[in-house]
PDB file with one MODEL, atoms N, CA, C and O in Angstrom:
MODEL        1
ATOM      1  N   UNK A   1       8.951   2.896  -4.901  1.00  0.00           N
ATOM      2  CA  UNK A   1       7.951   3.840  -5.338  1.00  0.00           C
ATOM      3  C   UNK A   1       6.709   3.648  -4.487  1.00  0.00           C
ATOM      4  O   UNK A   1       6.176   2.541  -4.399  1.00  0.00           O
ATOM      5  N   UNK A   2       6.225   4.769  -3.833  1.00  0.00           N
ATOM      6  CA  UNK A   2       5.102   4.762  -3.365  1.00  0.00           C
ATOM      7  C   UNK A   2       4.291   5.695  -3.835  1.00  0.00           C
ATOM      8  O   UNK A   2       4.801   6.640  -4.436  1.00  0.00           O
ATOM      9  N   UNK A   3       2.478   5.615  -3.618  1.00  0.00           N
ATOM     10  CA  UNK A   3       2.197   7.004  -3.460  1.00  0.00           C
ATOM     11  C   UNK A   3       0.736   6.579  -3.952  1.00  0.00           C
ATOM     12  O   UNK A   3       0.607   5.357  -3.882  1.00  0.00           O
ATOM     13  N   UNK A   4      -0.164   7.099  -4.329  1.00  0.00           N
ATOM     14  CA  UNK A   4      -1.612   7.237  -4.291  1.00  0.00           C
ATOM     15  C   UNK A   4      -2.102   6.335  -5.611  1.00  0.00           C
ATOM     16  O   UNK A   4      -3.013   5.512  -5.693  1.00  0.00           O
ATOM     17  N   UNK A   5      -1.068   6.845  -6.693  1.00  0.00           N
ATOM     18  CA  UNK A   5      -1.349   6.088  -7.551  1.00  0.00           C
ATOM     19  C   UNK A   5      -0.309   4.878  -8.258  1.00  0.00           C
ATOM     20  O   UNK A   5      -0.115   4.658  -9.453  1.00  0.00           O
ATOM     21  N   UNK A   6       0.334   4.121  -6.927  1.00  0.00           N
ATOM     22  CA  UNK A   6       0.935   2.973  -7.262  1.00  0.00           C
ATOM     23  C   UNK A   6      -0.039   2.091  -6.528  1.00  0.00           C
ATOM     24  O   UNK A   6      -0.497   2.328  -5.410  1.00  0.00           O
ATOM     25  N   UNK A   7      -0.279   1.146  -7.211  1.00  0.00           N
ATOM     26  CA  UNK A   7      -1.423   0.423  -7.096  1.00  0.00           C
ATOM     27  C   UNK A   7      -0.921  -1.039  -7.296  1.00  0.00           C
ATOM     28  O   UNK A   7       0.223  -1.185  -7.727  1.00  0.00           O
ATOM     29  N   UNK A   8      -1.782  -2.273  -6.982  1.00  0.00           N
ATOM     30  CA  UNK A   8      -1.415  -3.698  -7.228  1.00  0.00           C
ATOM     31  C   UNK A   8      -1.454  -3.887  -8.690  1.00  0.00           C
ATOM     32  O   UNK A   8      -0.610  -4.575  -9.264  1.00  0.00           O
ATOM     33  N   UNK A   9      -2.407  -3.294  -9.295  1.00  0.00           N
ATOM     34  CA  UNK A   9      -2.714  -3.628 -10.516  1.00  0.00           C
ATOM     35  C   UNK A   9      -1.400  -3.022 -11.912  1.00  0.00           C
ATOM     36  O   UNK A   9      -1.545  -3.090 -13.133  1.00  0.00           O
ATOM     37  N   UNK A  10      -0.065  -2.406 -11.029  1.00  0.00           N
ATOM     38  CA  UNK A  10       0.533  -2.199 -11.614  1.00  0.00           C
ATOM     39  C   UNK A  10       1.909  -3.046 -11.758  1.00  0.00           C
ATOM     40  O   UNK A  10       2.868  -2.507 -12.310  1.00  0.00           O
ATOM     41  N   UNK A  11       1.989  -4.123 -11.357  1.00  0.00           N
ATOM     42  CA  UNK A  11       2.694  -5.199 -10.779  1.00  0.00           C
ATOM     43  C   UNK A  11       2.835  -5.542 -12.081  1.00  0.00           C
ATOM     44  O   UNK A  11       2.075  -5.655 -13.042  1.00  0.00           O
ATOM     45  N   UNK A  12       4.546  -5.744 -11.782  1.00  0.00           N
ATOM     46  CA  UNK A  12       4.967  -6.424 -13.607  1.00  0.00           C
ATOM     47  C   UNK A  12       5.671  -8.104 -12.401  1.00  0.00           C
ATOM     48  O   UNK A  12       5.727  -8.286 -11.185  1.00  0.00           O
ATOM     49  N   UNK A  13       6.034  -8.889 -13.537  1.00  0.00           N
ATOM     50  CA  UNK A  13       7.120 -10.063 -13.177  1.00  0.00           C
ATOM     51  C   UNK A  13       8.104  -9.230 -13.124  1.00  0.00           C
ATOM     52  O   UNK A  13       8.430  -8.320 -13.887  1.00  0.00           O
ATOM     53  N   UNK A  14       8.613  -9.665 -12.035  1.00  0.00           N
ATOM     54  CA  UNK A  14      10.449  -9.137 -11.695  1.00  0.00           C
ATOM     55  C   UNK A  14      10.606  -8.019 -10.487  1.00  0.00           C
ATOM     56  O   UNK A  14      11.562  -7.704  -9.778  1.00  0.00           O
ATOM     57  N   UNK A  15       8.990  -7.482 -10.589  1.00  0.00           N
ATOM     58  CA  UNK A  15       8.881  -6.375  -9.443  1.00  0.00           C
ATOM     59  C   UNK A  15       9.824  -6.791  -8.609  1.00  0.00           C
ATOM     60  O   UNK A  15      10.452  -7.837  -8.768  1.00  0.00           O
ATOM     61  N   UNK A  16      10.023  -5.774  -7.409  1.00  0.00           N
ATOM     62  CA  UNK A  16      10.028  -6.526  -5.637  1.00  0.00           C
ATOM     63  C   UNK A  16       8.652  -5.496  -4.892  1.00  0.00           C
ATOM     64  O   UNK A  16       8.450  -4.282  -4.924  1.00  0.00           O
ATOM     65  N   UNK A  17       8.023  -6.445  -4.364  1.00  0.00           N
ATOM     66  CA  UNK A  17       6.692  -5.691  -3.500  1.00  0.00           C
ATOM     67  C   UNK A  17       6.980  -5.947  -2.234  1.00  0.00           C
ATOM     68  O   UNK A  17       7.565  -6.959  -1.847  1.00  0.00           O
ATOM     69  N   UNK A  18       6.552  -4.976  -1.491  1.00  0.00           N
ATOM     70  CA  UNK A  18       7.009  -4.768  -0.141  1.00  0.00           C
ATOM     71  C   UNK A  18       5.619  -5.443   0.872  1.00  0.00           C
ATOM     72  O   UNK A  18       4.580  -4.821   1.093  1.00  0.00           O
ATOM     73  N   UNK A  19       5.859  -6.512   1.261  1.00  0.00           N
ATOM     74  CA  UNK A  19       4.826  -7.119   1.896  1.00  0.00           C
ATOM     75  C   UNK A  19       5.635  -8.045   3.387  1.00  0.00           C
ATOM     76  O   UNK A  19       6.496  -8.925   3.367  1.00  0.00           O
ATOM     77  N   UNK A  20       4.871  -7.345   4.645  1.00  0.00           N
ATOM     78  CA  UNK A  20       5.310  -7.419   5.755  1.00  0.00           C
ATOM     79  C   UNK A  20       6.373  -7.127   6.337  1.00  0.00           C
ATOM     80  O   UNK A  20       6.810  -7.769   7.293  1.00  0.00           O
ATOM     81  N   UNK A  21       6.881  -6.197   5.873  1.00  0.00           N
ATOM     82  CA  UNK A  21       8.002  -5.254   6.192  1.00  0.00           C
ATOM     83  C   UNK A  21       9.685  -6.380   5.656  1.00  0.00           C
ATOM     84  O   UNK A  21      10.651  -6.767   6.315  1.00  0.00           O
ATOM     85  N   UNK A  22       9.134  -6.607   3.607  1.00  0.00           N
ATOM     86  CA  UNK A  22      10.144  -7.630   3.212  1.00  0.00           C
ATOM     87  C   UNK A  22      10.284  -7.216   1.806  1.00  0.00           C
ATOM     88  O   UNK A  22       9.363  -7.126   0.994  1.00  0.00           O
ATOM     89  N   UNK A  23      11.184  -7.042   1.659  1.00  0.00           N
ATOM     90  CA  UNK A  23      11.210  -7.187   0.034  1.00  0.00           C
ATOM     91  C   UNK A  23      10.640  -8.338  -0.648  1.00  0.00           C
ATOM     92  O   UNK A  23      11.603  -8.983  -1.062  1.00  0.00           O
ATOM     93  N   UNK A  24       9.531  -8.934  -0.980  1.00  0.00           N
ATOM     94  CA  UNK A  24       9.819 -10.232  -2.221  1.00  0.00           C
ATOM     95  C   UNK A  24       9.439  -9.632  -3.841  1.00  0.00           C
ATOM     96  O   UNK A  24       8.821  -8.731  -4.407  1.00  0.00           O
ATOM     97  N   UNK A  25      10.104 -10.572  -4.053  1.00  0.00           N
ATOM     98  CA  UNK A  25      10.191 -10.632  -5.912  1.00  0.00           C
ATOM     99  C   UNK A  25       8.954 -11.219  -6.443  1.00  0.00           C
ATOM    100  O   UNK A  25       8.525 -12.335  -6.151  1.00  0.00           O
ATOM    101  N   UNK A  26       8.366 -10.297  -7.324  1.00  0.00           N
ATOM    102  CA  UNK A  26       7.567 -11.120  -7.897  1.00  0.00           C
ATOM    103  C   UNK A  26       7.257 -11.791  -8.868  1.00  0.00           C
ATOM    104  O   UNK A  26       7.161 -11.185  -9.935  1.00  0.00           O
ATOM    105  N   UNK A  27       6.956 -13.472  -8.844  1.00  0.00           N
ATOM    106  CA  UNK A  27       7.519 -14.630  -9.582  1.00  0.00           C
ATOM    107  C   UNK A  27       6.224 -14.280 -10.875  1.00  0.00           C
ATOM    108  O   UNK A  27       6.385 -14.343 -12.094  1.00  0.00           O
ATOM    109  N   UNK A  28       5.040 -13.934 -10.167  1.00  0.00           N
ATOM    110  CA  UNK A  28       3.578 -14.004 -11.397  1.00  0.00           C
ATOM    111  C   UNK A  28       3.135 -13.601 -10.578  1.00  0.00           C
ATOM    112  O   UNK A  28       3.174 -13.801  -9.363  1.00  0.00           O
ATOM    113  N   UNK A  29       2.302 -12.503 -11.691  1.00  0.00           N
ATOM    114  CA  UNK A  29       1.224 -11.650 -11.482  1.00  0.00           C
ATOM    115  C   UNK A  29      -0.240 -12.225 -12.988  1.00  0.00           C
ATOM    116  O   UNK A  29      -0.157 -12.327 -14.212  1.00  0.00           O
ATOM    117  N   UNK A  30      -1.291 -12.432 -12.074  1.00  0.00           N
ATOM    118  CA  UNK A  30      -2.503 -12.632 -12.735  1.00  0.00           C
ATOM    119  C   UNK A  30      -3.581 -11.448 -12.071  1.00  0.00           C
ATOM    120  O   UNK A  30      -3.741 -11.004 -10.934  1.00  0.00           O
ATOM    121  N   UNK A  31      -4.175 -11.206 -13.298  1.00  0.00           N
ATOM    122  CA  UNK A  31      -5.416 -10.704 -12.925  1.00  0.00           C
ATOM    123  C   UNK A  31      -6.448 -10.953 -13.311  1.00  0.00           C
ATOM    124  O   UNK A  31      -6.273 -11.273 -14.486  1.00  0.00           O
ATOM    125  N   UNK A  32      -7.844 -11.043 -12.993  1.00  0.00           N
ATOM    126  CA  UNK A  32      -9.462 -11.587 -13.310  1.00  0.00           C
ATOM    127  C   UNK A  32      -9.988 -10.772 -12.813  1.00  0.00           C
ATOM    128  O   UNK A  32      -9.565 -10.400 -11.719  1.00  0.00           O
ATOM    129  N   UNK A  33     -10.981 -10.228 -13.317  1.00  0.00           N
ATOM    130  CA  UNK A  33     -12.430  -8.987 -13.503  1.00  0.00           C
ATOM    131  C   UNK A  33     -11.681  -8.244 -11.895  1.00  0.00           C
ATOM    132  O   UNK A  33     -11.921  -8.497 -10.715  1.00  0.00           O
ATOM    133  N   UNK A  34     -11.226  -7.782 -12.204  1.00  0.00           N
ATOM    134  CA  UNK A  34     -10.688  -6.447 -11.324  1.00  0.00           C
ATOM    135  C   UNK A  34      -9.550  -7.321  -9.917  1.00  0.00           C
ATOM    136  O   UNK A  34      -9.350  -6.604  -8.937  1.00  0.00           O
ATOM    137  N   UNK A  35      -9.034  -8.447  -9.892  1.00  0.00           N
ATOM    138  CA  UNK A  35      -8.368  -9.354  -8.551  1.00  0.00           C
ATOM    139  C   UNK A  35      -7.276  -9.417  -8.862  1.00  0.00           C
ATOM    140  O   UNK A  35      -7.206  -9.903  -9.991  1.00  0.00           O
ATOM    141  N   UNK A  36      -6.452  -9.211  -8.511  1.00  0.00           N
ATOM    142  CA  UNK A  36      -5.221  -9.787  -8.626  1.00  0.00           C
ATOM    143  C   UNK A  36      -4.257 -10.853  -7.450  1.00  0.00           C
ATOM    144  O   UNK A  36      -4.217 -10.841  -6.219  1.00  0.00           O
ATOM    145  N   UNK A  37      -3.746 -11.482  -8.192  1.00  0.00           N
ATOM    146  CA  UNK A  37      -2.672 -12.304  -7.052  1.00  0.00           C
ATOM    147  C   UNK A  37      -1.446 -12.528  -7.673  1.00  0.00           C
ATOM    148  O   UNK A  37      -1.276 -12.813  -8.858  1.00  0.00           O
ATOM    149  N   UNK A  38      -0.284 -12.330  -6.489  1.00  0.00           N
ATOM    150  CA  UNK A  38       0.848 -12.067  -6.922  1.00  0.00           C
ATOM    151  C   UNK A  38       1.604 -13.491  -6.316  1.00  0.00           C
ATOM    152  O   UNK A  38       1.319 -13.892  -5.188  1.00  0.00           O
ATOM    153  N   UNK A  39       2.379 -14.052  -6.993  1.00  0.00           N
ATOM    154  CA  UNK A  39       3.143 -15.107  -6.586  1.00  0.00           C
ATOM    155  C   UNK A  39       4.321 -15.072  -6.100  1.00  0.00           C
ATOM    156  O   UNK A  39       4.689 -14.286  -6.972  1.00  0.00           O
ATOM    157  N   UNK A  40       5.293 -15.226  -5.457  1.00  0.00           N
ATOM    158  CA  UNK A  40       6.853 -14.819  -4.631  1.00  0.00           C
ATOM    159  C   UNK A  40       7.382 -16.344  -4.510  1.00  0.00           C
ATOM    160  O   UNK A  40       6.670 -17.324  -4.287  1.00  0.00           O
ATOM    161  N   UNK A  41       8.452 -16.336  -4.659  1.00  0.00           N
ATOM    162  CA  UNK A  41       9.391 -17.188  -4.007  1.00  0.00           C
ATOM    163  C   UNK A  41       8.839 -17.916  -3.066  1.00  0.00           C
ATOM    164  O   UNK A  41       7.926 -17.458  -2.380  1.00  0.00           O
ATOM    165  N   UNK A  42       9.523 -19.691  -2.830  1.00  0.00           N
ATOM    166  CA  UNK A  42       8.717 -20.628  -1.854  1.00  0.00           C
ATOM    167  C   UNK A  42       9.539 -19.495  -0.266  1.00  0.00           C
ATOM    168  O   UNK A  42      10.392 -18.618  -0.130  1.00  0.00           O
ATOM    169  N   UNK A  43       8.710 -20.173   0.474  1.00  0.00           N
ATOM    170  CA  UNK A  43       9.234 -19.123   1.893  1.00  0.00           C
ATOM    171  C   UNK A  43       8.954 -17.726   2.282  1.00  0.00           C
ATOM    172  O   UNK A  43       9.048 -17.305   3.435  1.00  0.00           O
ATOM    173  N   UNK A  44       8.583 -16.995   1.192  1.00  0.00           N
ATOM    174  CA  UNK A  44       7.562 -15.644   1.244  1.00  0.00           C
ATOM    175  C   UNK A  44       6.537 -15.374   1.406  1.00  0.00           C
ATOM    176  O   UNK A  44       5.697 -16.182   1.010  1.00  0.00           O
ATOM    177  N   UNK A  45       6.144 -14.308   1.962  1.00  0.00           N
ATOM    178  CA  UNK A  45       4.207 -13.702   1.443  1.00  0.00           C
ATOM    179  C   UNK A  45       4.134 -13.561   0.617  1.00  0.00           C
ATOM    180  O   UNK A  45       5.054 -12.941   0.084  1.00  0.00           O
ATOM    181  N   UNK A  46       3.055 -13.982  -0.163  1.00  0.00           N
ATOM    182  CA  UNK A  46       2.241 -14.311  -1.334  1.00  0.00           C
ATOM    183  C   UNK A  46       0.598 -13.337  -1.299  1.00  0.00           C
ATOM    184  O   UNK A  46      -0.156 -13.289  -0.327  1.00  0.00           O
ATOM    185  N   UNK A  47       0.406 -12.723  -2.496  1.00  0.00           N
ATOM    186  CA  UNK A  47      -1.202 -12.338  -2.059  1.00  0.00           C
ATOM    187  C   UNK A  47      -1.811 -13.290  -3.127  1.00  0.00           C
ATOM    188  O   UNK A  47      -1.422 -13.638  -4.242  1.00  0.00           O
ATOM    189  N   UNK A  48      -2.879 -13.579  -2.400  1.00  0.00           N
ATOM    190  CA  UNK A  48      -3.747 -14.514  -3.036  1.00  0.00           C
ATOM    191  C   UNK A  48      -4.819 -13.802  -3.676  1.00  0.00           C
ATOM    192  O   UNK A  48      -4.947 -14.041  -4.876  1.00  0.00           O
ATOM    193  N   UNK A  49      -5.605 -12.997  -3.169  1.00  0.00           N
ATOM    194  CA  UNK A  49      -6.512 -11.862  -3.806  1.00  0.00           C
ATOM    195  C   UNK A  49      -6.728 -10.227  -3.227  1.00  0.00           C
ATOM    196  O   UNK A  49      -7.052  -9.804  -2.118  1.00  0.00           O
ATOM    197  N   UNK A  50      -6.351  -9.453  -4.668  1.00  0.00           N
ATOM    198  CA  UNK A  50      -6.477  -8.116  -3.466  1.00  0.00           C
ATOM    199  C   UNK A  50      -7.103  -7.456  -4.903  1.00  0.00           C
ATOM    200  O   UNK A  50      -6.876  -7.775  -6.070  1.00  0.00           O
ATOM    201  N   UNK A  51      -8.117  -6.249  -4.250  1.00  0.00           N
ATOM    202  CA  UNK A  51      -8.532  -5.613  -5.535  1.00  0.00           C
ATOM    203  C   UNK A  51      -7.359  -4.648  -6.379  1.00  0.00           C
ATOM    204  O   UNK A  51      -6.366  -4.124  -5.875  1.00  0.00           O
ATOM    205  N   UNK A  52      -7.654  -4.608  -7.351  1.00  0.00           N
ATOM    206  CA  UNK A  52      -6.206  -3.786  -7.962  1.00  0.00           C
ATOM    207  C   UNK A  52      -6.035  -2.491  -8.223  1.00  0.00           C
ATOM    208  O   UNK A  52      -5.306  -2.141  -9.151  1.00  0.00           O
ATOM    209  N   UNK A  53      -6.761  -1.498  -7.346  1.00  0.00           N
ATOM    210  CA  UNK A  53      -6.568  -0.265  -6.861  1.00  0.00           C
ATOM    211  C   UNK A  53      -6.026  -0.394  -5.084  1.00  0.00           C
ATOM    212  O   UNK A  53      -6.159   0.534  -4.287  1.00  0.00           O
ATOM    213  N   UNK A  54      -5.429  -1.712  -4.749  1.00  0.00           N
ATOM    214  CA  UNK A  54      -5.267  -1.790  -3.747  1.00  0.00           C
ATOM    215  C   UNK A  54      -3.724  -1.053  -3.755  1.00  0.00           C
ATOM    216  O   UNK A  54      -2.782  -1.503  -4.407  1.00  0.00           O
ATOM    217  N   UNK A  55      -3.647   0.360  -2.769  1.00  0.00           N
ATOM    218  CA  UNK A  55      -1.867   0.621  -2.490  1.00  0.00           C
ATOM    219  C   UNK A  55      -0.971  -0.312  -2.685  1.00  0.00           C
ATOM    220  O   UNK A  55      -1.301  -1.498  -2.650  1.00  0.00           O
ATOM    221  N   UNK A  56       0.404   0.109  -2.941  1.00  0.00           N
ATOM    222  CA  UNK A  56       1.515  -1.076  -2.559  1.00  0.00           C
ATOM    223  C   UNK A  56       2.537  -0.201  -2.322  1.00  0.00           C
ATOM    224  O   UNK A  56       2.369   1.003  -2.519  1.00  0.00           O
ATOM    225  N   UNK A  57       3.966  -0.810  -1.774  1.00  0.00           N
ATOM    226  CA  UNK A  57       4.916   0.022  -2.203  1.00  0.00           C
ATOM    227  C   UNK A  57       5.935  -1.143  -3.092  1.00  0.00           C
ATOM    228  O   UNK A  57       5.983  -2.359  -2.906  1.00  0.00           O
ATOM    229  N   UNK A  58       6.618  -0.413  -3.986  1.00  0.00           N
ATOM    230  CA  UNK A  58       6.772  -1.420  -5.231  1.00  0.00           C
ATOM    231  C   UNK A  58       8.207  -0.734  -4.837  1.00  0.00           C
ATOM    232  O   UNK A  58       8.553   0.224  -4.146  1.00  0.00           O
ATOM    233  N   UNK A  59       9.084  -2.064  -5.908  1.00  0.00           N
ATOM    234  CA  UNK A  59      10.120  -1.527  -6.148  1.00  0.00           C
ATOM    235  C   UNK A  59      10.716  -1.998  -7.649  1.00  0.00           C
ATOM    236  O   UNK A  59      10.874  -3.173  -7.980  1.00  0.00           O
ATOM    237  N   UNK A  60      10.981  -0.947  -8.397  1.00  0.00           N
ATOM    238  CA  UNK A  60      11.539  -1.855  -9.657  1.00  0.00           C
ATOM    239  C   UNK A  60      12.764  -1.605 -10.144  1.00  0.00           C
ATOM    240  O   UNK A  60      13.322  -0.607  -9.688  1.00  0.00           O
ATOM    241  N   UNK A  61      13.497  -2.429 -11.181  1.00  0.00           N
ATOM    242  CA  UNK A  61      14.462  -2.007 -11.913  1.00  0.00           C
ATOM    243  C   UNK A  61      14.343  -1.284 -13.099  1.00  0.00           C
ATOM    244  O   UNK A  61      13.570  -1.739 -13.942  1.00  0.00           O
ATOM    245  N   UNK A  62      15.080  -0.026 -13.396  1.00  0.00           N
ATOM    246  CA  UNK A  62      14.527   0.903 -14.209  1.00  0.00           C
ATOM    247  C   UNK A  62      15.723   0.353 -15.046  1.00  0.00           C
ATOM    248  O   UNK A  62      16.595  -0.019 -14.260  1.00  0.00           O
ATOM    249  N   UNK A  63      16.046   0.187 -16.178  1.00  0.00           N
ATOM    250  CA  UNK A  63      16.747  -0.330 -17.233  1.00  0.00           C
ATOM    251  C   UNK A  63      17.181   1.040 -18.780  1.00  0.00           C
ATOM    252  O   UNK A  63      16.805   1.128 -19.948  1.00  0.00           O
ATOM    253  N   UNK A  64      18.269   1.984 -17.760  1.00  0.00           N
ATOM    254  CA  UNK A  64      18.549   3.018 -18.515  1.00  0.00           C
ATOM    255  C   UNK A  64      19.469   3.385 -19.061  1.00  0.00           C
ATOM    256  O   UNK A  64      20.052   4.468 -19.009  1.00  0.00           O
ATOM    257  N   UNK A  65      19.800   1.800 -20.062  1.00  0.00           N
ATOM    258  CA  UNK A  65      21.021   1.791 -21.091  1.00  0.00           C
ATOM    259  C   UNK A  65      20.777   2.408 -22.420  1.00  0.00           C
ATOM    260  O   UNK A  65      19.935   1.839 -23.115  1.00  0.00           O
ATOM    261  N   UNK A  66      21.193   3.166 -22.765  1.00  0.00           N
ATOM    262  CA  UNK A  66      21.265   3.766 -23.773  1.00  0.00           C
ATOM    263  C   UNK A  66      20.418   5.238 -23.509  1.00  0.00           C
ATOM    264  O   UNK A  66      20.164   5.815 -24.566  1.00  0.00           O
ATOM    265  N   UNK A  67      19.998   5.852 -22.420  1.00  0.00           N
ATOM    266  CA  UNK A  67      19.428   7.179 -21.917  1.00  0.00           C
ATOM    267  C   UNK A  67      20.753   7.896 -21.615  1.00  0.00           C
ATOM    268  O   UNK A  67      21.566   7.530 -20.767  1.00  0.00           O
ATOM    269  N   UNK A  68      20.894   9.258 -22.642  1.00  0.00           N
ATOM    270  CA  UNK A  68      21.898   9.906 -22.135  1.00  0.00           C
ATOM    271  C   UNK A  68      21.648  10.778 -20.901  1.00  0.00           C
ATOM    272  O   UNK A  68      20.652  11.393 -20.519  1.00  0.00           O
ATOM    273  N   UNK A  69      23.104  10.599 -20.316  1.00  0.00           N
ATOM    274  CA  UNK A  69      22.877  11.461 -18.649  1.00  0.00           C
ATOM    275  C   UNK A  69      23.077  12.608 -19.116  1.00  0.00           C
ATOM    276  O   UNK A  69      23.035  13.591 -18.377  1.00  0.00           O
TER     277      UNK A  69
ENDMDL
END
């Protein structure tokens, strides 16, 4: 998902965020008076502080058991 209004500040645990042309997973997400930092797997990019209207491109699992097709 991309687009104007996917933002950092919308970051759940379990995401995958697309940082340096990589998928990582994200392990924890914190936020403080408008900052966020996202935690990944040892061996990944990590953001340490970004404001949370900052773009991203996200990726998630949509969980659509029991939605009839």
């Amino acid at each position: 998902m991309t687009g104007e209004d996917m933002t950092i500040g919308l970051i759940k645990r379990g995401d995958f965020l697309g940082i340096d042309g990589r998928w990582c997973r994200v392990v924890l997400c914190t936020a403080l008076n408008g900052w966020v930092s996202v935690e990944t797997p040892a061996g990944y990019p990590c953001i340490k502080a970004a404001f949370l209207d900052v773009r991203v491109h996200l990726a998630r699992v949509i969980d659509v058991e029991g939605v009839a097709v």
